[in-house]
MDAnalysis code that builds the backbone (N, CA, C; Angstrom):
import MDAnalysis as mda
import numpy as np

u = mda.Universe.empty(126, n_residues=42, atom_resindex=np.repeat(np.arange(42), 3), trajectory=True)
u.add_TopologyAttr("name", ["N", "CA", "C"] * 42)
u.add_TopologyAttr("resid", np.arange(1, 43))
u.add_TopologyAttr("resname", ["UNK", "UNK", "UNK", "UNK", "UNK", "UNK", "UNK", "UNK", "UNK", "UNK", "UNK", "UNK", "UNK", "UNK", "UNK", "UNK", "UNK", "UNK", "UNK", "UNK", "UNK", "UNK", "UNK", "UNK", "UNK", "UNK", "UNK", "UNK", "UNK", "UNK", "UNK", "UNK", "UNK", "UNK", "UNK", "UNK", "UNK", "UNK", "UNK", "UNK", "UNK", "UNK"])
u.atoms.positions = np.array([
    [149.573, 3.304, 265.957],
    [149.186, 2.794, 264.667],
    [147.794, 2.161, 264.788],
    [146.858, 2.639, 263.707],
    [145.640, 1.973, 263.631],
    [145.970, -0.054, 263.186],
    [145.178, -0.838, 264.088],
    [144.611, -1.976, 263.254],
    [144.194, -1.832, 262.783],
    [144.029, -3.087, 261.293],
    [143.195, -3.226, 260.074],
    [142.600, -4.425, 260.827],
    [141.349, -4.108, 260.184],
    [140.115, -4.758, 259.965],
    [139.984, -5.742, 258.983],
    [139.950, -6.973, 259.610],
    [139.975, -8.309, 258.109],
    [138.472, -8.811, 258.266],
    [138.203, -8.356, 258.133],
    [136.559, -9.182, 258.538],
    [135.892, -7.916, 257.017],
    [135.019, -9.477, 256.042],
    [134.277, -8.511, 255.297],
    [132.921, -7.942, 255.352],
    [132.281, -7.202, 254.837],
    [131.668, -7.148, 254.770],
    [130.149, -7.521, 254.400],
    [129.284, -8.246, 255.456],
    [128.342, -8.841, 254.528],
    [127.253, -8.179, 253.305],
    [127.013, -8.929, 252.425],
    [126.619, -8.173, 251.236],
    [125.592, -8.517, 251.527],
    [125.325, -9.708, 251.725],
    [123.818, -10.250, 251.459],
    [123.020, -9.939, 252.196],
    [122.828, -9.475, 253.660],
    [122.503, -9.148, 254.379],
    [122.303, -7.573, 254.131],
    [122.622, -6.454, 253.550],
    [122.836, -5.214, 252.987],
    [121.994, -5.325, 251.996],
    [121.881, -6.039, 251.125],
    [121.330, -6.340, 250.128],
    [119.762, -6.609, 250.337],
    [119.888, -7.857, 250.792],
    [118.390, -7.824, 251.954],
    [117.691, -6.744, 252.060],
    [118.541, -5.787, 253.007],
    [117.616, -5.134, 253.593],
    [117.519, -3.710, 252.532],
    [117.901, -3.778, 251.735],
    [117.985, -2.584, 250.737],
    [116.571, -2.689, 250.065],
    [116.407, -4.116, 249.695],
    [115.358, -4.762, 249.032],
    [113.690, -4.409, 250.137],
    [114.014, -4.572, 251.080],
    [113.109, -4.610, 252.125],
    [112.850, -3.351, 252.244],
    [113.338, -2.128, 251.755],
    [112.880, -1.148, 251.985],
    [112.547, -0.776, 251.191],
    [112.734, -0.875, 249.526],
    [112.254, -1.054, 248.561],
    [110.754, -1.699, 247.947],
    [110.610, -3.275, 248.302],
    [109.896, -3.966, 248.174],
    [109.526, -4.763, 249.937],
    [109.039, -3.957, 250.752],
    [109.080, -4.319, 251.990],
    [107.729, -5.748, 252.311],
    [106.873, -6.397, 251.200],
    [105.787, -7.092, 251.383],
    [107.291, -8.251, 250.744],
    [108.443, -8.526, 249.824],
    [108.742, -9.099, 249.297],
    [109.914, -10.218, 250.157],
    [110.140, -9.325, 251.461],
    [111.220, -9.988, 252.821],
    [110.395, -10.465, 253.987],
    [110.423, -11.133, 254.023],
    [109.354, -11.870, 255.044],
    [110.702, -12.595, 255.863],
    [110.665, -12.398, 257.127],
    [111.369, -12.720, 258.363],
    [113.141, -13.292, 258.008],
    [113.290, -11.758, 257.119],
    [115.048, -11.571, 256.643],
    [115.192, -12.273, 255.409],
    [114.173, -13.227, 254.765],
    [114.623, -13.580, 253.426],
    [113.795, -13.024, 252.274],
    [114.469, -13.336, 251.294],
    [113.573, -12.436, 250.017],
    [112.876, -13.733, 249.538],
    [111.348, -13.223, 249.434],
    [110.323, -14.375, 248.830],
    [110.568, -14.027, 247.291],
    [110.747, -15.112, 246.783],
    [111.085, -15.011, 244.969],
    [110.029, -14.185, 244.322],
    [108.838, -15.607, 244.632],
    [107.658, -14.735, 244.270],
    [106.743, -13.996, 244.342],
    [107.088, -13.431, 245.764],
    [106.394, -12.065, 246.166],
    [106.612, -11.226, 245.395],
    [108.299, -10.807, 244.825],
    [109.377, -9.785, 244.658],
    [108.838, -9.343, 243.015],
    [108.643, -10.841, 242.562],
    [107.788, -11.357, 241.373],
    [107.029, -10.080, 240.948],
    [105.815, -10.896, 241.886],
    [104.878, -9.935, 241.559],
    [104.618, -8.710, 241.853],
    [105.795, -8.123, 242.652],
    [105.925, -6.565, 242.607],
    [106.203, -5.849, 241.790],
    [107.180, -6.858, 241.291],
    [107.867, -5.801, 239.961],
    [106.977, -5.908, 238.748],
    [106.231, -6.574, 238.819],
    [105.162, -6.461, 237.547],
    [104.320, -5.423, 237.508],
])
């Protein structure tokens, strides 16, 4: 029988880096700068 896996998944971290590849000037050393992200999307 397989074990289950209880451990979730982190989002934010996924999320992050989704962004970072997206807007890669806007993640500066794993966090998202507000207003970098800002002024990208403008």
């Amino acid at each position: 029988m397989d074990k289950m896996k209880f451990q979730t998944p982190n989002l934010t971290a996924e999320n992050v880096s989704k962004l970072a590849d997206l807007f890669p000037g806007a993640v500066v050393e794993g966090k998202v700068n507000i207003d970098l992200l800002r002024a990208n999307l403008r």
